[in-house]
Each structure stands twice: as C-alpha cells, then as structure tokens.
C-alpha positions in Angstrom: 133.6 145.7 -11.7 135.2 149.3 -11.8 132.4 150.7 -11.0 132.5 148.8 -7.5 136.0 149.2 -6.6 134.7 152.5 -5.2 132.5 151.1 -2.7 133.5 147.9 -1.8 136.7 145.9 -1.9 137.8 143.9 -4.6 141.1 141.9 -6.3 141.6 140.7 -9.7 143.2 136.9 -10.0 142.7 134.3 -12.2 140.6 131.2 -10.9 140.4 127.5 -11.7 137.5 125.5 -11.2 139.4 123.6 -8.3 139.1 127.4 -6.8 135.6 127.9 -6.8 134.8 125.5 -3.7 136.5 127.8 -1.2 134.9 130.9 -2.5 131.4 132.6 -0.7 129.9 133.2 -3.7 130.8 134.1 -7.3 129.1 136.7 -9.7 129.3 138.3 -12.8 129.1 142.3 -13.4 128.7 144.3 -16.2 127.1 147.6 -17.2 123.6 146.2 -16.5 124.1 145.2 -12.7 125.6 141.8 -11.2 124.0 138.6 -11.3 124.8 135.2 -9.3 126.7 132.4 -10.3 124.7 129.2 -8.6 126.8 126.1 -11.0 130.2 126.3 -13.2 130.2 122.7 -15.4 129.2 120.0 -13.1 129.6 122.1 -9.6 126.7 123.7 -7.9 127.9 127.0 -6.1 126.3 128.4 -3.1 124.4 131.7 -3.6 125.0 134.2 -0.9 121.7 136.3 -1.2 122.7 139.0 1.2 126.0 139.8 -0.4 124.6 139.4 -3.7 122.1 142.3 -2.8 125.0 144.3 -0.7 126.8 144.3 -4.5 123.6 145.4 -6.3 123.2 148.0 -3.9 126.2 149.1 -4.1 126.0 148.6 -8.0 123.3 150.9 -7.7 124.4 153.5 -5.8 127.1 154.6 -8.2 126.3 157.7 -10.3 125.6 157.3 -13.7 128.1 159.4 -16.4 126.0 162.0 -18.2 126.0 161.6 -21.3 
C-alpha cells in the first residue's frame, strides 16, 4: 500500500465485517500487485473492475528500487 500513497489517496483504519457492506470495493496489495476481494466469510463483495485496474495501473506505474 506504500507504494500507492504516492498516486492515489488512501487511509489506514481498522474494519469489521459489519463495515465491508458500505465499502466500493476491497483489495489486497502487496509487492506483487493488488488483487480483488469478491467474498469475506459468508458475504459476497462487489468487484469494482475499473478501480481495481485504476490501482493496478497505478501499482504499476511506480518505479522499481534498483537493486
């Protein structure tokens, strides 16, 4: 998620699963990219395809660190 904060806004909360309903769309991010969230237990989450790709995108734009 670092990585993103530079390109697109972001905040850092805690969530419960009584949360997720009001929410767009939730992903998961890590070095490799982002990936959708589509169920959490028993509740089906809606997939926002378009901001899924504006994330990878902007995932993607970022510069990797040489090394």
């Amino acid at each position: 998620m670092q990585l993103l904060e530079g390109v697109t806004s972001s905040r850092r909360a805690p969530i419960h699963l009584e949360d997720f309903a009001s929410y767009d769309g939730v992903f998961l991010s890590n070095a490799r990219g982002v990936a959708a969230v589509d169920r959490v237990d028993d509740l089906a989450l809606a997939v926002p395809d378009d901001r899924l790709t504006e994330l990878a995108e902007a995932y993607d734009s970022v510069p990797w660190d040489e090394i």
